[in-house]
PDB file with SEQRES, HELIX, SHEET and CRYST1 records, atoms N, CA, C and O in Angstrom:
SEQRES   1 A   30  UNK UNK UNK UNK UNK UNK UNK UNK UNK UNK UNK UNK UNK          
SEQRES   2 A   30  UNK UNK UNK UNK UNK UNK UNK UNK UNK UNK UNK UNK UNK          
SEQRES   3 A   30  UNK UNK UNK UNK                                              
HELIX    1 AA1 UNK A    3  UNK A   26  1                                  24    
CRYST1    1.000    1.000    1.000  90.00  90.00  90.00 P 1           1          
ATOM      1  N   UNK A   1     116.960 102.898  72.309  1.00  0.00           N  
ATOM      2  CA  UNK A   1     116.373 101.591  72.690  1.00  0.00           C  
ATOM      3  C   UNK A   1     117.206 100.912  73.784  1.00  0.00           C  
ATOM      4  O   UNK A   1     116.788 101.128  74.921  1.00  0.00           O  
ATOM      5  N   UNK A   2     118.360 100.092  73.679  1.00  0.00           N  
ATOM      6  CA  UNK A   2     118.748  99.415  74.331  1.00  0.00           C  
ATOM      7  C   UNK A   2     120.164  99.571  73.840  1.00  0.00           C  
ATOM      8  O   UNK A   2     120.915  98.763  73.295  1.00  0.00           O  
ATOM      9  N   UNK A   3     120.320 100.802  74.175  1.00  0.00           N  
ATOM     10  CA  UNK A   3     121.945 101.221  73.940  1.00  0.00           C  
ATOM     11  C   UNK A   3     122.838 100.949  75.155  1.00  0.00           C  
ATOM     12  O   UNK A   3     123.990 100.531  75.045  1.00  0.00           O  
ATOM     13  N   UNK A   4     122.126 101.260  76.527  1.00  0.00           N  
ATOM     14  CA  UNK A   4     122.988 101.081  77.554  1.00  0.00           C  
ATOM     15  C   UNK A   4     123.440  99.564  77.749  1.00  0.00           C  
ATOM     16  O   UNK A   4     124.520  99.401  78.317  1.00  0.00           O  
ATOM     17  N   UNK A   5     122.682  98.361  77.311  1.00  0.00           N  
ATOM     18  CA  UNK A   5     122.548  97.620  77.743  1.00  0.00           C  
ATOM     19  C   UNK A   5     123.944  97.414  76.225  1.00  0.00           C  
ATOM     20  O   UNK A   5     125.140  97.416  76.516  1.00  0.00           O  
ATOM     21  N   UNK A   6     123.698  97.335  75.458  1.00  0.00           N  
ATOM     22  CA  UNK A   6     124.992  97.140  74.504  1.00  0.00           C  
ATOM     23  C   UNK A   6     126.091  97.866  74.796  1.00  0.00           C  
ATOM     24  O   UNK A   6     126.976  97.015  74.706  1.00  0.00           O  
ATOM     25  N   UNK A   7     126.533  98.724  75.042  1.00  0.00           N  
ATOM     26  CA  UNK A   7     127.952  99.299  76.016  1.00  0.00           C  
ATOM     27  C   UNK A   7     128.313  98.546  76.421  1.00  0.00           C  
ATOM     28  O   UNK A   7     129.387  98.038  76.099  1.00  0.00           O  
ATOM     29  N   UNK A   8     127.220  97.968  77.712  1.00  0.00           N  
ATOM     30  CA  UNK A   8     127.847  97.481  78.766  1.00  0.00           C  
ATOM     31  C   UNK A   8     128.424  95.671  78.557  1.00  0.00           C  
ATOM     32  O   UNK A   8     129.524  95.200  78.847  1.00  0.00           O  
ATOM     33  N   UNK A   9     127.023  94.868  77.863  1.00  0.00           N  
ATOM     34  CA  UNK A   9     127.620  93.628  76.746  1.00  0.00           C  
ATOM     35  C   UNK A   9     129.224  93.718  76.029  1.00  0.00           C  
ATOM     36  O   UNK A   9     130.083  92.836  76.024  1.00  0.00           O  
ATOM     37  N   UNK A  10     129.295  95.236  75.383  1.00  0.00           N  
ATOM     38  CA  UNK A  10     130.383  94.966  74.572  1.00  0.00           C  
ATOM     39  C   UNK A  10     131.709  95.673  75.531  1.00  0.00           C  
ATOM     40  O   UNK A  10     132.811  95.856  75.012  1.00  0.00           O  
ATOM     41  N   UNK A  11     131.448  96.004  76.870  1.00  0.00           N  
ATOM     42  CA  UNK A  11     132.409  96.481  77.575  1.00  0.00           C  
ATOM     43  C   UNK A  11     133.200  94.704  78.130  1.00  0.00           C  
ATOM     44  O   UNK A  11     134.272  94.109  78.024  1.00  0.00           O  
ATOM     45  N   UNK A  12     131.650  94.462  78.806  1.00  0.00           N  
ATOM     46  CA  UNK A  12     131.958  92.584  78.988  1.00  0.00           C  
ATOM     47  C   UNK A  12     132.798  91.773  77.896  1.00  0.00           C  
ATOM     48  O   UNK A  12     133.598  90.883  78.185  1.00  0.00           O  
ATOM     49  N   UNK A  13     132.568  92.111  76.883  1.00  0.00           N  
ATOM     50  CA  UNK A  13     133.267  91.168  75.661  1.00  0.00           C  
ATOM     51  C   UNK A  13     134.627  91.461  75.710  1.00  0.00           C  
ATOM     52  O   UNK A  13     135.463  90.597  75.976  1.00  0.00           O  
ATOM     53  N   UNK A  14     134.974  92.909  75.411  1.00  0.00           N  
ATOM     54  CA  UNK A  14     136.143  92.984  75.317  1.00  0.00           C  
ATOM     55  C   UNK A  14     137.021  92.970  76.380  1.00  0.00           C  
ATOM     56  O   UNK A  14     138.234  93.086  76.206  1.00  0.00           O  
ATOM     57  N   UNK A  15     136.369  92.799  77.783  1.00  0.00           N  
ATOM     58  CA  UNK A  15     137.292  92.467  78.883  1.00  0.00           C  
ATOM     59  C   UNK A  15     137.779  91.067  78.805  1.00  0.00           C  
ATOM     60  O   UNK A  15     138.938  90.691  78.979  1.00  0.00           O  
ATOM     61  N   UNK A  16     136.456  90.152  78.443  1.00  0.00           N  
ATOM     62  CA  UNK A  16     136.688  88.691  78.289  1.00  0.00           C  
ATOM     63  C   UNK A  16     138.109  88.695  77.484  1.00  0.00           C  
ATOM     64  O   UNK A  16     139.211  88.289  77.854  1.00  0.00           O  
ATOM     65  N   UNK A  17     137.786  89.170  76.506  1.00  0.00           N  
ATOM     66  CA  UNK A  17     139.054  88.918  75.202  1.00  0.00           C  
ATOM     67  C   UNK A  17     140.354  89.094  75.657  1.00  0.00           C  
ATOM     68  O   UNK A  17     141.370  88.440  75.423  1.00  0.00           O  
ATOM     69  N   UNK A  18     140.085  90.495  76.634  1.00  0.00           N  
ATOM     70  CA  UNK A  18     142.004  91.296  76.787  1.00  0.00           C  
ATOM     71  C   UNK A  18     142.030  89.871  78.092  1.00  0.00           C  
ATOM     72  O   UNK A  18     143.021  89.171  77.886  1.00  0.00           O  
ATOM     73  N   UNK A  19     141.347  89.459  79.067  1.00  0.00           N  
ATOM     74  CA  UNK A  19     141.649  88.462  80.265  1.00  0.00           C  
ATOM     75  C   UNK A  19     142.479  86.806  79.186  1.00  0.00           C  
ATOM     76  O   UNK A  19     143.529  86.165  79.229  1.00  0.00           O  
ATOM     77  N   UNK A  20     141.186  86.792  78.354  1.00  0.00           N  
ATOM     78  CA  UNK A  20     141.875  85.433  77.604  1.00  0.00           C  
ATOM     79  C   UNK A  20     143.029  85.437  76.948  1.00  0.00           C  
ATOM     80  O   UNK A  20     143.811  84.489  76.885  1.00  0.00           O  
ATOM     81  N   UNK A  21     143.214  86.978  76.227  1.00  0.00           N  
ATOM     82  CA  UNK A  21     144.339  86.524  75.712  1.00  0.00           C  
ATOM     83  C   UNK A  21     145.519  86.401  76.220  1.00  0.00           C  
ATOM     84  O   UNK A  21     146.474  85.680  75.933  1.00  0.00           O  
ATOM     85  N   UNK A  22     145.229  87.702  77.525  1.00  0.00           N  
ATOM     86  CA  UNK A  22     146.847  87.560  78.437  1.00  0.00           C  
ATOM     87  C   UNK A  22     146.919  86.086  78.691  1.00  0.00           C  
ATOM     88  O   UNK A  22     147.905  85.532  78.204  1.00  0.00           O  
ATOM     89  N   UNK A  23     145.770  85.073  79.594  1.00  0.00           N  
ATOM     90  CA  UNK A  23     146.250  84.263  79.766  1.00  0.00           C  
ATOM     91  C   UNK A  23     146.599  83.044  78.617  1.00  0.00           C  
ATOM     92  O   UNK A  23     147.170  82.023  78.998  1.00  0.00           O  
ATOM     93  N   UNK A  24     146.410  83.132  77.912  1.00  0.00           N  
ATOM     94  CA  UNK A  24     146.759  82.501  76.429  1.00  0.00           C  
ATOM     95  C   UNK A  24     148.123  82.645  76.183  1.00  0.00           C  
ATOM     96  O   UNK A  24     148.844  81.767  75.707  1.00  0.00           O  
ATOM     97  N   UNK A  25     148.496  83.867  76.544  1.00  0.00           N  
ATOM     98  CA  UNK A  25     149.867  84.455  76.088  1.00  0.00           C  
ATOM     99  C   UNK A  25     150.519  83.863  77.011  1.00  0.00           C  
ATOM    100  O   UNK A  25     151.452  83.237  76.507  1.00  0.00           O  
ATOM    101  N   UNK A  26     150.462  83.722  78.526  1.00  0.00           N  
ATOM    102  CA  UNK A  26     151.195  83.454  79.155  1.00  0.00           C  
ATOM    103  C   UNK A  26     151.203  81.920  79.275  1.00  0.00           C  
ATOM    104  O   UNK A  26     152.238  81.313  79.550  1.00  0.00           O  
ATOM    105  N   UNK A  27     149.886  81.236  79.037  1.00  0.00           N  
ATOM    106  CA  UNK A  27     150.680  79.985  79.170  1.00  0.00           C  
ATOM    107  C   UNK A  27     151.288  79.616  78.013  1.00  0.00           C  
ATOM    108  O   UNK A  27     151.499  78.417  77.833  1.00  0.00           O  
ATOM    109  N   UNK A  28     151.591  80.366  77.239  1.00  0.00           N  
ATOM    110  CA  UNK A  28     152.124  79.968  75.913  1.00  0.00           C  
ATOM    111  C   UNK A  28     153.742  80.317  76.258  1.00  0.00           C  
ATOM    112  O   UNK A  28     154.536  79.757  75.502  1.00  0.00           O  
ATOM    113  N   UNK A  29     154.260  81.079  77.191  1.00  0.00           N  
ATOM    114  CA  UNK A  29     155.549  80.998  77.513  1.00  0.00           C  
ATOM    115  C   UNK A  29     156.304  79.962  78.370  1.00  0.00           C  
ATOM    116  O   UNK A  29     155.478  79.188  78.855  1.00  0.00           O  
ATOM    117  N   UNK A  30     157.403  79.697  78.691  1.00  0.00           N  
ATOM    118  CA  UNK A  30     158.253  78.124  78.971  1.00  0.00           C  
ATOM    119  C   UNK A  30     158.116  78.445  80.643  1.00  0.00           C  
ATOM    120  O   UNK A  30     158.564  77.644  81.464  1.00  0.00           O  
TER     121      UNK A  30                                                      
END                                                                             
């Protein structure tokens, strides 16, 4: 059905996540 289209959603998600958390992490340092 609409498998390609979920890859590519959950490729998007988890880029979001690894981008937010670096920057999360980093402004969390002094």
């Amino acid at each position: 059905p609409m498998h390609g289209t979920a890859d590519s959603l959950n490729v998007s998600v988890s880029a979001a996540i690894i981008i937010y958390e670096a920057l999360r992490q980093r402004s969390l340092q002094p």
